[in-house]
ZATI-874211 format. One record per residue (C-alpha): residue number from 1; x, y, z; residue in one letter. Coordinates in steps of 0.2 Angstrom, whole numbers, plus 5000, padded with zeros to 4 digits. Example, Ala and Ser with C-alpha at 12.3 -4.5 7.8 and 13.67 -1.06 7.14 Angstrom:
2
[1; [5062; 4978; 5039]; A] [2; [5068; 4995; 5036]; S] 
END
This chain:
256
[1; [5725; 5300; 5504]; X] [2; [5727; 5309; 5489]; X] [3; [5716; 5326; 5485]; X] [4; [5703; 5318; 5474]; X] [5; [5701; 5304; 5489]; X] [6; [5700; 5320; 5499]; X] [7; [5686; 5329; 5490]; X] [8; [5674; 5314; 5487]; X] [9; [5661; 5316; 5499]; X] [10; [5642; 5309; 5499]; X] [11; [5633; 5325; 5498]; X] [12; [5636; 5341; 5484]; X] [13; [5650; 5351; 5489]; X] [14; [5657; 5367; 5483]; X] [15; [5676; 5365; 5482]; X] [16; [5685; 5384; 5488]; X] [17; [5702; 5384; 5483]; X] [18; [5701; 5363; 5483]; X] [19; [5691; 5363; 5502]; X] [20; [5676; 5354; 5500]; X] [21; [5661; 5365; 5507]; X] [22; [5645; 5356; 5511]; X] [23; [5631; 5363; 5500]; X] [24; [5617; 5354; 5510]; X] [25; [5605; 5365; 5520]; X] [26; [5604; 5362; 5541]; X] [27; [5592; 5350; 5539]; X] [28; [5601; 5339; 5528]; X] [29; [5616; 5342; 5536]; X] [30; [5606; 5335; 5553]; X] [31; [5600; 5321; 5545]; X] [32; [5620; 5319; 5538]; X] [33; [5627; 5317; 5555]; X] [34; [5612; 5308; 5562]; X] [35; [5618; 5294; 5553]; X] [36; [5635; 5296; 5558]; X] [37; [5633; 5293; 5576]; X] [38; [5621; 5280; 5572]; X] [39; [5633; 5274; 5562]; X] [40; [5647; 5277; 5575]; X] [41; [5661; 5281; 5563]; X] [42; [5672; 5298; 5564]; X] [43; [5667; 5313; 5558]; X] [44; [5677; 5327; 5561]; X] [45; [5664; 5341; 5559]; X] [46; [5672; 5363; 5551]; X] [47; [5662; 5376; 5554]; X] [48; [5671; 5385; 5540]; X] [49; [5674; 5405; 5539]; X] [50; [5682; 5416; 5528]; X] [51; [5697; 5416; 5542]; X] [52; [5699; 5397; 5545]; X] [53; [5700; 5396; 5523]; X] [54; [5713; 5409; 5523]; X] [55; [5722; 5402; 5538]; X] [56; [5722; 5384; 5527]; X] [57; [5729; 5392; 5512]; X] [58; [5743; 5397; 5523]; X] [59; [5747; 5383; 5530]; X] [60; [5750; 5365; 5520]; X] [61; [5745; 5356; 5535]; X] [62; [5730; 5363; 5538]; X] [63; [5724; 5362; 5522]; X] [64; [5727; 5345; 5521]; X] [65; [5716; 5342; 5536]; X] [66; [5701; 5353; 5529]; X] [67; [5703; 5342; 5515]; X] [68; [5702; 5328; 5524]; X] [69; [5688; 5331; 5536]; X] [70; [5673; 5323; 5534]; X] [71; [5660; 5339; 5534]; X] [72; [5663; 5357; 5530]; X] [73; [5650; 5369; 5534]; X] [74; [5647; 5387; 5527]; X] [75; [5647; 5397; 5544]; X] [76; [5654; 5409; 5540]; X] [77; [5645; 5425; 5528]; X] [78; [5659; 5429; 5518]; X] [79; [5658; 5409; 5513]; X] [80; [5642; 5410; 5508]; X] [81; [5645; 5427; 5497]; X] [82; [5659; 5418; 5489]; X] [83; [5648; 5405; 5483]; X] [84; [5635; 5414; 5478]; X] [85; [5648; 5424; 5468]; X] [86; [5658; 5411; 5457]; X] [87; [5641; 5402; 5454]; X] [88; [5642; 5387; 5467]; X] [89; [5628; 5394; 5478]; X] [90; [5626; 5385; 5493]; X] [91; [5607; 5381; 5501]; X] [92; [5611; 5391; 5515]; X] [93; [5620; 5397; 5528]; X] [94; [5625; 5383; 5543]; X] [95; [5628; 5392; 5558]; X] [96; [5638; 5383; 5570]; X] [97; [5629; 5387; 5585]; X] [98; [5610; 5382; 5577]; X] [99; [5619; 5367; 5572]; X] [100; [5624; 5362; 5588]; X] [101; [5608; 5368; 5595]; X] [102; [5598; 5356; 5583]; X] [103; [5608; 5342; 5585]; X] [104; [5603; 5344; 5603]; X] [105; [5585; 5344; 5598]; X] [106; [5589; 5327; 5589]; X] [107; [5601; 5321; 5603]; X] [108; [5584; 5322; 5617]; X] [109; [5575; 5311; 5607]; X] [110; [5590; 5298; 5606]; X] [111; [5599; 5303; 5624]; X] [112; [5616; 5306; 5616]; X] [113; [5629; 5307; 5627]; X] [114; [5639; 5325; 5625]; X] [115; [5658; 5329; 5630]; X] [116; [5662; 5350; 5628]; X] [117; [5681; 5353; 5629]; X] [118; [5687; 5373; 5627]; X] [119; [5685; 5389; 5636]; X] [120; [5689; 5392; 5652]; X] [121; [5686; 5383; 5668]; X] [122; [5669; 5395; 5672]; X] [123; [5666; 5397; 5655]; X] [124; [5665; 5379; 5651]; X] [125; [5656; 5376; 5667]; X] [126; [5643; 5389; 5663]; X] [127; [5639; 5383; 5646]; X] [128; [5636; 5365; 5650]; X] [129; [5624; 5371; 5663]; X] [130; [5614; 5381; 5652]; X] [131; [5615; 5367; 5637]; X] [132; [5609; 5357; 5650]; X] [133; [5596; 5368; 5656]; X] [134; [5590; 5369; 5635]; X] [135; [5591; 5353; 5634]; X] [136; [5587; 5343; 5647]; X] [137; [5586; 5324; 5640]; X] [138; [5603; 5324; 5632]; X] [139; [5618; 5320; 5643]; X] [140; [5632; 5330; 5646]; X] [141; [5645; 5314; 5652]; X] [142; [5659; 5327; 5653]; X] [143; [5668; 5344; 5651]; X] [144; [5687; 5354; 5653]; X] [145; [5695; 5368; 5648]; X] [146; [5704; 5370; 5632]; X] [147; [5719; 5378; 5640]; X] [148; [5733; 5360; 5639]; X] [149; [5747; 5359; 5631]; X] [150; [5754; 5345; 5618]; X] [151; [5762; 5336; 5634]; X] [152; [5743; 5332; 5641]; X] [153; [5734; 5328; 5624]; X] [154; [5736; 5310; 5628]; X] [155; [5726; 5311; 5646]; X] [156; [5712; 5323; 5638]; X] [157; [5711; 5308; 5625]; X] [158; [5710; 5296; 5636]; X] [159; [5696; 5307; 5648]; X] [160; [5686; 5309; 5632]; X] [161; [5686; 5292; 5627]; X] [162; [5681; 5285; 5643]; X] [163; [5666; 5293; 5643]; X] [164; [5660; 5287; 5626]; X] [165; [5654; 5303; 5620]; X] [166; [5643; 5301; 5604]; X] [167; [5646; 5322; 5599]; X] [168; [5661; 5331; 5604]; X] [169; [5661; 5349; 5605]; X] [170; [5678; 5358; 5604]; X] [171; [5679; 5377; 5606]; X] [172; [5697; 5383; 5605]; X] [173; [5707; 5394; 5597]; X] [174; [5707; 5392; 5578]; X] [175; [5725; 5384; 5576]; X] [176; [5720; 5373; 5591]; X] [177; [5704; 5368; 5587]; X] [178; [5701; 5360; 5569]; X] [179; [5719; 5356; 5568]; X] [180; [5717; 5348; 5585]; X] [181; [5703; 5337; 5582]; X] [182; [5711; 5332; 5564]; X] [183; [5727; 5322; 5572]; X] [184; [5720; 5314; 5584]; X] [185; [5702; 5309; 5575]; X] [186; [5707; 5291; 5575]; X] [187; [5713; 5291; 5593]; X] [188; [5695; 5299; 5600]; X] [189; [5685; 5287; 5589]; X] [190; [5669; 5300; 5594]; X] [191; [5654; 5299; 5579]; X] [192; [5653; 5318; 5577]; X] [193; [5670; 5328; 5582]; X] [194; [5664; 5348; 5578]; X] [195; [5674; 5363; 5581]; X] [196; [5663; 5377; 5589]; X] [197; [5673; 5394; 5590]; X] [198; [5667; 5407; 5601]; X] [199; [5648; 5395; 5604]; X] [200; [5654; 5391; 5623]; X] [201; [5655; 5409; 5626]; X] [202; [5638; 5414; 5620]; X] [203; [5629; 5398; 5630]; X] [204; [5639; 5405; 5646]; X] [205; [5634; 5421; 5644]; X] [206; [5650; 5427; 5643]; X] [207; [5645; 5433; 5626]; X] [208; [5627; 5439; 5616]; X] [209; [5623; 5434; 5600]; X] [210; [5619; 5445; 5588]; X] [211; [5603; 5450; 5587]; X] [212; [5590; 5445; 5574]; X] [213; [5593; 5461; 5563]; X] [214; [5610; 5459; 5562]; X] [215; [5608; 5442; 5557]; X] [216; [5596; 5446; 5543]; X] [217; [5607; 5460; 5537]; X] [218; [5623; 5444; 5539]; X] [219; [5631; 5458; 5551]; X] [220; [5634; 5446; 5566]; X] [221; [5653; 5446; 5561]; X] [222; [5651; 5464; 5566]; X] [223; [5641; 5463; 5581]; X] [224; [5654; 5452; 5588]; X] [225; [5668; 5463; 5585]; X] [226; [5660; 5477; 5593]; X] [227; [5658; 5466; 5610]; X] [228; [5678; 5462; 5607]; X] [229; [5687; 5475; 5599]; X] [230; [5704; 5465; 5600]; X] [231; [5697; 5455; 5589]; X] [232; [5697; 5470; 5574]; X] [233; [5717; 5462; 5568]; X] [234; [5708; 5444; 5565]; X] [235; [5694; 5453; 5555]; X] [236; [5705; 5462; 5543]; X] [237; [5706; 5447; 5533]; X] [238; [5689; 5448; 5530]; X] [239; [5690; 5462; 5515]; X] [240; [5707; 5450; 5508]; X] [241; [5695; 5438; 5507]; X] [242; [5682; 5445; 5495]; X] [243; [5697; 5454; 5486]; X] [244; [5704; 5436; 5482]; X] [245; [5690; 5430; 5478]; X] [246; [5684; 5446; 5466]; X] [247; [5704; 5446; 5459]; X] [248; [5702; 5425; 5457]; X] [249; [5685; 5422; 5452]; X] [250; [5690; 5409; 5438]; X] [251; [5702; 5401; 5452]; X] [252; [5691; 5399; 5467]; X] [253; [5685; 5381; 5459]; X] [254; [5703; 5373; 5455]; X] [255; [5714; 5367; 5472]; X] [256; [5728; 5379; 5476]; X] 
END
């Protein structure tokens, strides 16, 4: 697949250093993967951040798969700014937890059938149960930890697949969760495949979301780092970001 192949998509896109962003607002990007799963074909599903963008233009391989996947959404703030800021403006910001929240709503209506894979062993356990508990008429057919290593990727495929799932929700780390769900797309044959960060923390418990004013003020970034302050290395790429981005304006649109 070549990059032009790569960036063609069915829905207006802002293309970030050659990664195609969706512009399409939540709804529109419901309705997107509705289809999919009615459909039944793959979609691998990027909950896109200023991080996982400048972990991609680090790393060929990675980049190659954000190119290839078949739906980036603007997650992260620092996305949306960028946007906003080269002239490419999105509709709005997709949160991945709201996504997967109204995909549930959807999924009741239809009984989909939900495999969550990530976390720890309570962790994961907890957050089924309260999805569950939210949503009560979709179907949670199966769930493990995301701690395995490359020697057991073969019988977690296999797990998966044997419970037919129509959405997938992955929540590991970021260089074993998109990449993760990019090699072995084909293999999982799942509709909608959809990396969720830190979401199976916050359905558990384990973690709060932000509160409402720090989600107006796009300070949830900020409310998480103060809940886990080991996470203050990661956010320092955050003010590369909008340097780059300030420093490359007239470059943000053409592939690296």
């Amino acid at each position: 697949m070549n990059d032009n192949q790569s960036l063609a998509k069915p829905y207006p896109t802002v293309p970030m250093y050659g990664v195609p962003i969706s512009k399409m607002n939540m709804k529109e990007t419901v309705r997107f993967l509705t289809s999919a799963i009615e459909e039944h074909v793959p979609h691998q599903v990027v909950t896109i951040n200023p991080i996982i963008l400048m972990a991609a233009l680090d790393n060929a391989q990675f980049y190659k798969d954000l190119q290839a996947s078949e739906l980036i959404v603007p997650d992260g703030t620092g996305v949306v700014w960028a946007a906003n800021y080269i002239g490419q403006p999105v509709q709005e910001r997709v949160p991945g937890i709201e996504l997967v929240n109204e995909l549930m709503k959807v999924g009741e209506l239809k009984r989909w059938r939900v495999y969550m894979l990530g976390a720890s062993d309570e962790v994961i356990e907890a957050a089924a149960a309260k999805l569950q508990s939210n949503h009560p008429a979709i179907r949670i057919v199966g769930y493990r930890n995301g701690f395995f290593s490359e020697e057991e990727d073969q019988s977690v495929i296999a797990a998966i697949r044997a419970t037919e799932p129509d959405i997938l929700l992955v929540g590991r780390s970021t260089d074993k969760q998109d990449p993760w769900i990019a090699k072995y797309k084909q293999e999982l044959g799942v509709p909608v495949m959809m990396g969720v960060g830190g979401t199976f923390d916050i359905l558990s418990g384990k973690l709060k979301r932000a509160p409402k004013l720090f989600q107006r003020l796009r300070l949830e970034w900020l409310y998480r780092l103060l809940q886990e302050p080991k996470r203050f290395p990661r956010m320092l790429v955050l003010p590369k970001f909008a340097l780059k981005v300030i420093r490359e304006r007239d470059k943000v649109l053409k592939p690296r």
